[in-house]
C-alpha positions, 0 to 999 in steps of 0.5 A, spaced: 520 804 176 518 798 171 519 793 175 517 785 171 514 780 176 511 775 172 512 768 176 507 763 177 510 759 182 514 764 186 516 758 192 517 752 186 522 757 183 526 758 189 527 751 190 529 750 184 535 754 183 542 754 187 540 760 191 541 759 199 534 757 202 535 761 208 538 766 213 544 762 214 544 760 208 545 766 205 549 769 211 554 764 210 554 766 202 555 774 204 560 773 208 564 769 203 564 775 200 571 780 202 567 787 202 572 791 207 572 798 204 578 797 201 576 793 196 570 792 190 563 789 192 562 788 185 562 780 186 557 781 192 553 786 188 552 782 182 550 776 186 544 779 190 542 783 183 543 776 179 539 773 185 533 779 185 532 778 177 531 770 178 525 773 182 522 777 176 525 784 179 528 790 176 535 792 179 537 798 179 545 800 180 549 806 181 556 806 181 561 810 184 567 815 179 571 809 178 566 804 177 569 799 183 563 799 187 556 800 187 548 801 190 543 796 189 536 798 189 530 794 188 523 794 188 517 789 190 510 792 187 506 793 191 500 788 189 495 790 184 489 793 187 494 798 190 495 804 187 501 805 191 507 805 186 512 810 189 512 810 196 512 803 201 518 800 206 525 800 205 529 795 208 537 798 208 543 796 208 550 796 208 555 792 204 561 793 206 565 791 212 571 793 216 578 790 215 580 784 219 588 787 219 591 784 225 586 781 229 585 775 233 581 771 229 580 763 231 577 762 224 577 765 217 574 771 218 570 770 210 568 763 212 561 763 217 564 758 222 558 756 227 560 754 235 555 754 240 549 758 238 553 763 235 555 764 227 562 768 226 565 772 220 567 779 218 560 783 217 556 777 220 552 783 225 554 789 222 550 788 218 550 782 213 545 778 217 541 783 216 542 783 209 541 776 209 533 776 212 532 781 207 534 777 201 530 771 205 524 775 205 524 777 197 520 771 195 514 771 200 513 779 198 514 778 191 509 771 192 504 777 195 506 782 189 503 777 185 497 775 189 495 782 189 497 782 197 503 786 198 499 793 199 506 797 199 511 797 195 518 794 199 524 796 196 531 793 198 538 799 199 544 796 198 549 801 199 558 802 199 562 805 203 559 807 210 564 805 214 569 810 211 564 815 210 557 813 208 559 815 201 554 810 197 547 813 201 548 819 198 547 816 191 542 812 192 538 818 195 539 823 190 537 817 184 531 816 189 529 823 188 530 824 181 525 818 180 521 820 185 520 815 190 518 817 196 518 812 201 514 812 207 519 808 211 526 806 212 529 800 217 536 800 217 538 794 220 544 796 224 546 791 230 542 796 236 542 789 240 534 788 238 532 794 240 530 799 236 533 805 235 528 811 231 533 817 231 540 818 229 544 825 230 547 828 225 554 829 222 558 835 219 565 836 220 569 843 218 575 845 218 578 851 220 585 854 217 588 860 220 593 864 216 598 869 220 605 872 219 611 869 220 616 872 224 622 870 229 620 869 236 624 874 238 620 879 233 613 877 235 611 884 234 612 883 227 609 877 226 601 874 227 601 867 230 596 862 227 596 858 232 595 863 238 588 866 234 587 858 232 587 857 240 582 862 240 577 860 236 578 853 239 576 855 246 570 859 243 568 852 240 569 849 246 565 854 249 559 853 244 560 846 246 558 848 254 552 852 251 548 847 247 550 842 253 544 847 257 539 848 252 532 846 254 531 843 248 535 837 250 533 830 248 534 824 254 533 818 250 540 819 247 546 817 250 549 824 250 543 829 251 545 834 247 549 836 240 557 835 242 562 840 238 569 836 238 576 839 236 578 832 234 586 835 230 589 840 230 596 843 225 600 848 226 608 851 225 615 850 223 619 851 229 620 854 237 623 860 233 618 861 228 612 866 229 606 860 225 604 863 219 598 857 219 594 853 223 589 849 221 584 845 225 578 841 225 572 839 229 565 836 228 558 837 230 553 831 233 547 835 232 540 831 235 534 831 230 532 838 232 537 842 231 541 845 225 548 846 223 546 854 223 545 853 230 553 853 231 555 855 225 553 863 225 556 864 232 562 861 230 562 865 223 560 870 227 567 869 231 571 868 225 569 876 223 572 878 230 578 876 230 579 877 223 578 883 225 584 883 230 589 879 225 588 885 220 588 890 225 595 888 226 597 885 218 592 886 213 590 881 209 590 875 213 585 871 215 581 866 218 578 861 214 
């Protein structure tokens, strides 16, 4: 990444511009900033973008497929007598927020109100006011850049849509890789009431469809329930789930000690008199760092062929998928 950082007077800049001078400063601008997951952050992005280029940084932007929402990555160099270029600390952070539809606000959500010792506004903890430190932070690095003092690189993520998915993360790691930048640290500043939180379990979520033969109810024998051979494979789930529970691998620095399987929905069936020809259902798998999703997923798939073997047995071609 090439990156400009020719400021001579790094804090007389600053001072001379119409940026926010500190924390609550730029806490109070981010808020003002409607970014619920439904809408654009391109206002916001564009602030920040526009803020870190008055720095003398170079910005990089990814968008997602409709060009609405986009990633900010930015790099303070490490200073000159460092050969560090592609390694350092990033300072992570989601833009989004969560909607404000129905609540009881006692002041405009997009306004920072302060009462008492507290600041209040959509975002304020998770996560612009980590944001906010962050962007407070700029200067001085880039004014230790410039010294020659900086001895890693720090990187700023902005990423989109995390409360509806993390859908913006994965852009900016992939961009990350092609570029090959390969940070040695990452602090995602997600409120953890100060306390520091060094693992994260993962996610994968599956869905399972099962499709059987319609039949009348009086006729079962003519007919594959779809919703009988689901509740089958729910109860292994649930069985599996009881399993890993008991590994002697478990972590007790989690909450749950353990990876969880959780059937969360399920859909099946046209009517009482009707022998289901579908099913379908989704569970998701909270695994500690550890753990794979192989580890659950080969038995079940294992699972999957027994019955399917059973299904067939009575009605070729069906299947579970």
């Amino acid at each position: 990444m090439t990156v400009s950082t020719h400021i001579d007077d790094i804090d007389q800049v600053v001072l001379d511009s119409n940026y926010p001078k500190d924390s609550i400063d730029w806490l109070t601008r981010l808020i003002g900033f409607d970014t619920v997951s439904r809408h654009s952050n391109l206002v916001l992005i564009e602030d920040v973008k526009a803020y870190c280029e008055h720095l003398g940084l170079t910005v990089d932007l990814t968008f997602n497929e409709a060009k609405n929402k986009a990633n900010l990555f930015v790099t303070v160099p490490a200073g000159k007598n460092s050969d560090d270029v592609n390694h350092g600390l990033v300072l992570s952070g989601h833009t989004d927020v969560v909607p404000v539809d129905g609540q009881d606000w006692a002041s405009d959500p997009f306004t920072a109100t302060i009462r008492g010792d507290k600041l209040y506004g959509r975002g304020a903890c998770d996560m612009k006011g980590f944001i906010a430190c962050a962007l407070t932070l700029l200067p001085r690095a880039v004014q230790l850049s410039n010294a020659g003092q900086l001895r890693r690189p720090l990187h700023l993520a902005l990423s989109f849509d995390e409360e509806v998915g993390c859908l913006g993360a994965p852009l900016i790691l992939a961009d990350l890789k092609s570029r090959g930048i390969t940070p040695d640290y990452c602090i995602v500043g997600e409120p953890t009431n100060m306390t520091m939180v060094v693992a994260h379990k993962g996610i994968a979520v599956y869905r399972c469809r099962v499709h059987g033969k319609s039949a009348h109810s009086s006729l079962t024998a003519q007919g594959v329930n779809a919703i009988s051979y689901a509740s089958r494979l729910i109860g292994y789930v649930d069985t599996l789930a009881e399993e890993i529970s008991h590994r002697d691998d478990n972590d007790p620095l989690f909450d749950v000690p353990y990876s969880t399987l959780s059937v969360g929905t399920i859909q099946g069936g046209t009517a009482t008199n009707i022998v289901p020809n579908l099913c379908e259902f989704t569970f998701d798998y909270r695994n500690l760092p550890h753990m794979t999703q192989e580890d659950i997923v080969a038995p079940i798939q294992a699972k999957v062929a027994e019955l399917n073997a059973q299904m067939q047995a009575r009605a070729p071609k069906l299947v579970l998928s």
